[in-house]
N, C-alpha and C positions, 0 to 999 in steps of 0.2 A: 504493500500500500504506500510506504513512506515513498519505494524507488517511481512509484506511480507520478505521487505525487510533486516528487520533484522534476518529472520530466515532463510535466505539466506545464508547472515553471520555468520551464526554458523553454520551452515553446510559445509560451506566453510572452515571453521578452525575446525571441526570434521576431514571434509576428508584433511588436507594439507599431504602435503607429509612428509611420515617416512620410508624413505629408504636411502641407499647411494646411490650417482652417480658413483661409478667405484667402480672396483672389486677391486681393488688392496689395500691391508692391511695399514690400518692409525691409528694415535692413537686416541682416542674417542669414545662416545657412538655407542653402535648399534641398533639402531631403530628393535623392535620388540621383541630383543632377551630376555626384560625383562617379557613382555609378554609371550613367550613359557616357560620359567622359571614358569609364575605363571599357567601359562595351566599345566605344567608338575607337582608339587606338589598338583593343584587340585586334579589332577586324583590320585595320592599318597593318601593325605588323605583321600578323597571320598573313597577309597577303606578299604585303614587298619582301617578309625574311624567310617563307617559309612553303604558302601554299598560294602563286600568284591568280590562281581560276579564281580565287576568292575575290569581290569587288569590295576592295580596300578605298574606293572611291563613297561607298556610302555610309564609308566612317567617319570618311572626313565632311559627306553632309551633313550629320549628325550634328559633329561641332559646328557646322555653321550656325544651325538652327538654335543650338544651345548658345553660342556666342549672340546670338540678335536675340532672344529671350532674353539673357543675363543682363545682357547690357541696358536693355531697353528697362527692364526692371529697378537696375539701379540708380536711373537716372529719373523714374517715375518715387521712387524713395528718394533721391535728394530733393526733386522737386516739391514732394510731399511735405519734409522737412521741412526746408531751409524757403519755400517759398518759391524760389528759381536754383538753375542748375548754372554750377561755376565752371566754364568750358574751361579755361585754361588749366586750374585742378584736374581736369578730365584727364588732357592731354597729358598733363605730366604725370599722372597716375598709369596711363597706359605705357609710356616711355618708358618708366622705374620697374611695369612688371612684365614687360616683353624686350625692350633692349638688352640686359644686362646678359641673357643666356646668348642672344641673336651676337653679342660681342666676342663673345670668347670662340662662340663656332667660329666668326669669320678670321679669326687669329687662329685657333687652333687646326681648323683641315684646312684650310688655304696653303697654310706652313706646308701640313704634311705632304700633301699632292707637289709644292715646288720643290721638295727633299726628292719626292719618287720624282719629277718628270722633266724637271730643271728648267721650267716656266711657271710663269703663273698667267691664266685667262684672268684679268681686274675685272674686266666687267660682272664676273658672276656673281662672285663676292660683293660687289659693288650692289647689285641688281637687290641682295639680301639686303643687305643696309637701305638703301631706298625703296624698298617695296614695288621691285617692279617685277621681279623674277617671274609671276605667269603670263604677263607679255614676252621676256623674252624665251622661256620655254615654246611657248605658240609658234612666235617668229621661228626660233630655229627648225620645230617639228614641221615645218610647211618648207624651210628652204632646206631641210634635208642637213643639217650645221649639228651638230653634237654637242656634250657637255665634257670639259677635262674633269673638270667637281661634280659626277655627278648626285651627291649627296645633295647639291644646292634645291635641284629640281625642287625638292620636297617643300619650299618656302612659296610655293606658288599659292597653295591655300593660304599661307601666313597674309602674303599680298591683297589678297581679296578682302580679306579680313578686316586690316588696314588702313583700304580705301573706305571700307565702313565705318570705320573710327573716325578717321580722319571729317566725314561727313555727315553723319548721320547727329552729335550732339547741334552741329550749328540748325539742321534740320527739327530738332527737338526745341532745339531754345525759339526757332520760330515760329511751330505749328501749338506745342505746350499742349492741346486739348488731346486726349487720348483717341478720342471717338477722328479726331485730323489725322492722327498717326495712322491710326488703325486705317483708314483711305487708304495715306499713301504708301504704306506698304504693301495693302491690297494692289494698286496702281501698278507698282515698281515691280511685284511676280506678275500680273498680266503683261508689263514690258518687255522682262526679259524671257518670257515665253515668246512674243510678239519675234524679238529681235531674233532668235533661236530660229524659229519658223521661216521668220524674211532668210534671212542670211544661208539656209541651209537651201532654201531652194535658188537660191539668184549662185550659190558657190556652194554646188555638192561635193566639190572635191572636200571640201573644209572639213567634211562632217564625221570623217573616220580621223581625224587630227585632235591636235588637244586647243585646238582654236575655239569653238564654243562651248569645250570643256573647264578652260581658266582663266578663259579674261573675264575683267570684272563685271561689262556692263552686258556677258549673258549667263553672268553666276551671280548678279545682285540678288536675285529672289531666296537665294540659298540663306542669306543671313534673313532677310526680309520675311522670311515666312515665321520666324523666333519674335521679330518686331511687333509682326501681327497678332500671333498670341499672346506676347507681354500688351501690349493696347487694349485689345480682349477682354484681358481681365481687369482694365481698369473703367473699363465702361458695366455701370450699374443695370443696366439694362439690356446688357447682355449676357446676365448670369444665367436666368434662366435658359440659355441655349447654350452655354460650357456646362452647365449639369446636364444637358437634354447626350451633349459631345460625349460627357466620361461616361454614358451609360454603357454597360458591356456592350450590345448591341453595335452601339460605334466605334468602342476600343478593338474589338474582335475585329470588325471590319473592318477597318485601318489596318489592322495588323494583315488582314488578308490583303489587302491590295497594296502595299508595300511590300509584301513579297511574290504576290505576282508582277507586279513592276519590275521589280530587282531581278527576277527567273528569266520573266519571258522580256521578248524583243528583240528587232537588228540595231545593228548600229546606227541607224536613224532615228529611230525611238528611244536609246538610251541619251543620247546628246542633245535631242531635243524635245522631246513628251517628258519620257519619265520622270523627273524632278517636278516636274506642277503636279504630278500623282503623289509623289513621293515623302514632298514637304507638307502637306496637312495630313495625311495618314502620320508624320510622324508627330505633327502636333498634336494630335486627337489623342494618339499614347502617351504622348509629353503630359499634356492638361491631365488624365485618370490617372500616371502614377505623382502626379506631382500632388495632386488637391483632391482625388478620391479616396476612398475607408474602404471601394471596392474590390482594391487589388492588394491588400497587403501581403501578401506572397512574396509578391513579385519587388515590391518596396522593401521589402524586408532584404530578397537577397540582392537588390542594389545599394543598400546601404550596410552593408556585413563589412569588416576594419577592410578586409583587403580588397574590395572592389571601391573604397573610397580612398584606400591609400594611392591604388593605382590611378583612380581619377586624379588626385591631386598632382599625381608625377609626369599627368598625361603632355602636357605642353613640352617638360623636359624630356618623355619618349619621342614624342612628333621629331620633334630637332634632333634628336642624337641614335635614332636607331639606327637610319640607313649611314651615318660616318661606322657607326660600331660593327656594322655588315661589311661597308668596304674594308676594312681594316681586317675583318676577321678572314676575307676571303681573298686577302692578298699573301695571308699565312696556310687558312684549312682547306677545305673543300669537301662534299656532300653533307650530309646532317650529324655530324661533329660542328660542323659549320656554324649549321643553326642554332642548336642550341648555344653555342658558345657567343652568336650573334645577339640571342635574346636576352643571356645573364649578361652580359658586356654592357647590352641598353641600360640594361636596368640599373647596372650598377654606375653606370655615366649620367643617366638621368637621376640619380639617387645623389652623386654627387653636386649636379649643375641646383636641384633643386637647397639642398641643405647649405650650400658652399657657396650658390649665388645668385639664386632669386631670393629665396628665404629674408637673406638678410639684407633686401631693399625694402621687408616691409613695415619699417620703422619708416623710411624715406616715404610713403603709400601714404601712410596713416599721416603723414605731417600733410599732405595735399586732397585731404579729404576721406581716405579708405577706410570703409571701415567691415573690408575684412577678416576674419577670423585669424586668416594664416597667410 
């Protein structure tokens, strides 16, 4: 009875609840969000270290959608706060906790490649530091031009990302009403479906290329569908249709047709349809584990220590896997490889995190952060 009992107990505090109770943007943790972070890098490395049939691409949509949720959240909590939102705090909040890792890479594999090849391409590295890297991935994928770094590729999502930083607070500080935002993000995924569509038929060559796969202005919706959900929730009169969204009936369905999106299709459907599929199925899952009591299962094993540890370390895996690949596979080769590729990440993103993001967020928190960690 007693061993009953206790295992009652741990079941009970397996499933407690990890979600919020209102929609409405607060400052503090978000239950789950660290978890889809380490769901979405899984599928990232699984693919580029290990198993490439894997579409490591809809890991990195994942973080879009969580990056345009997040942010939009945080900036509907300052605004909440404080009255209005302090862009330049913004900016140098983003600077203090995406440059400092983005520094050392560009020192650290820049170096190693001119030791192995006794040049250096500047532009690449260059392309990292100014966020332009998925233009110039596009351009060379179309003129047939190669990479010497090519670890750099992988900053092409950071890029996109970026561009959304860089514009999306002055876009807030001018529309402020939730029910404006939530437009024109609605607006901006009809766009860059629009442009996807125009451009794929006026230049078919383009459409098996990474050309309307990473430039910004036909992967804006990718963040922008996180935008719309954060907005969402901060419209009152829109509750009762994100309670109508978590209900199983929508979560399930969601879930089914983001994997039939994901399965089926040619390569014209994946570069141009399936992400307007892709990105509210995955909000519809976002809104029921974030703010439903429906799914606690599923909340429960996205917030277990080690799917939150690995969400937090996920920014330092994105940046340091594929260096840790090339390096590993200039000494191993077959699945020795790998695995030594994945402890190698982990243990460089263990360090970039503890050794030198970590300790900018003392520097965060003077410019507004207010972060946990």
């Amino acid at each position: 009875m007693a061993g009953s009992r206790a295992l009652t107990d741990r079941w009970r505090t397996f499933v407690k609840p990890h979600r919020l109770t209102g929609y409405e943007a607060r400052y503090g943790d978000i239950p789950s969000l660290d978890g889809l972070r380490a769901l979405s890098i899984a599928v990232v490395m699984l693919s580029h270290l290990a198993i490439p049939q894997v579409p490591g691409g809809h890991g990195v949509f994942l973080f879009f959608i969580i990056s345009g949720f997040l942010i939009t959240r945080l900036l509907f909590a300052e605004q909440g706060a404080a009255g209005i939102i302090n862009v330049r705090q913004f900016y140098l909040r983003r600077f203090f906790r995406l440059y400092p890792a983005i520094i050392v890479f560009c020192i650290v594999v820049p170096s190693a490649y001119f030791v192995k090849d006794g040049y250096l391409d500047v532009i690449e590295p260059a392309s990292v530091l100014l966020y332009f890297s998925n233009y110039l991935v596009a351009f060379r994928d179309l003129s047939g031009a190669g990479f010497q770094i090519e670890p750099i590729k992988i900053f092409w999502s950071l890029s996109v990302e970026e561009h959304f930083y860089l514009v999306f607070p002055l876009i807030f500080l001018l529309l402020r009403s939730p029910a404006k935002i939530a437009a024109a993000a609605a607006i901006v995924c009809v766009l860059a479906l629009a442009l996807r569509v125009i451009y794929a038929e006026l230049f078919p060559h383009i459409v098996g290329t990474h050309y309307l796969y990473m430039r910004t202005e036909f992967r804006m919706d990718s963040v922008a569908f996180g935008v719309l959900l954060a907005a969402l929730c901060e419209i009152r009169s829109a509750a009762r249709w994100l309670d109508l969204l978590a209900e199983p009936a929508a979560f399930y369905g969601a879930i089914a047709a983001g994997l039939l999106a994901i399965l089926f299709g040619d390569v014209y459907f994946a570069n141009v349809w399936r992400y307007a599929i892709l990105g509210p199925a995955i909000c519809i899952v976002m809104l029921g584990l974030i703010f439903s009591p429906r799914y606690a299962f599923f909340q429960a094993m996205l917030n277990v220590p080690l799917a939150t540890f690995v969400g937090r370390l996920s920014y330092s895996l994105y940046i340091w896997h594929l260096p840790a690949q090339a390096f590993t596979w200039w000494l191993f080769s077959g699945w020795p490889a790998v695995l030594i590729s994945v402890a190698l990440s982990f243990a460089i993103a263990t360090a970039s995190f503890y050794g030198v993001e970590r300790p900018m967020m003392g520097v965060r928190r003077r410019f507004g952060s207010h972060s946990p960690r």
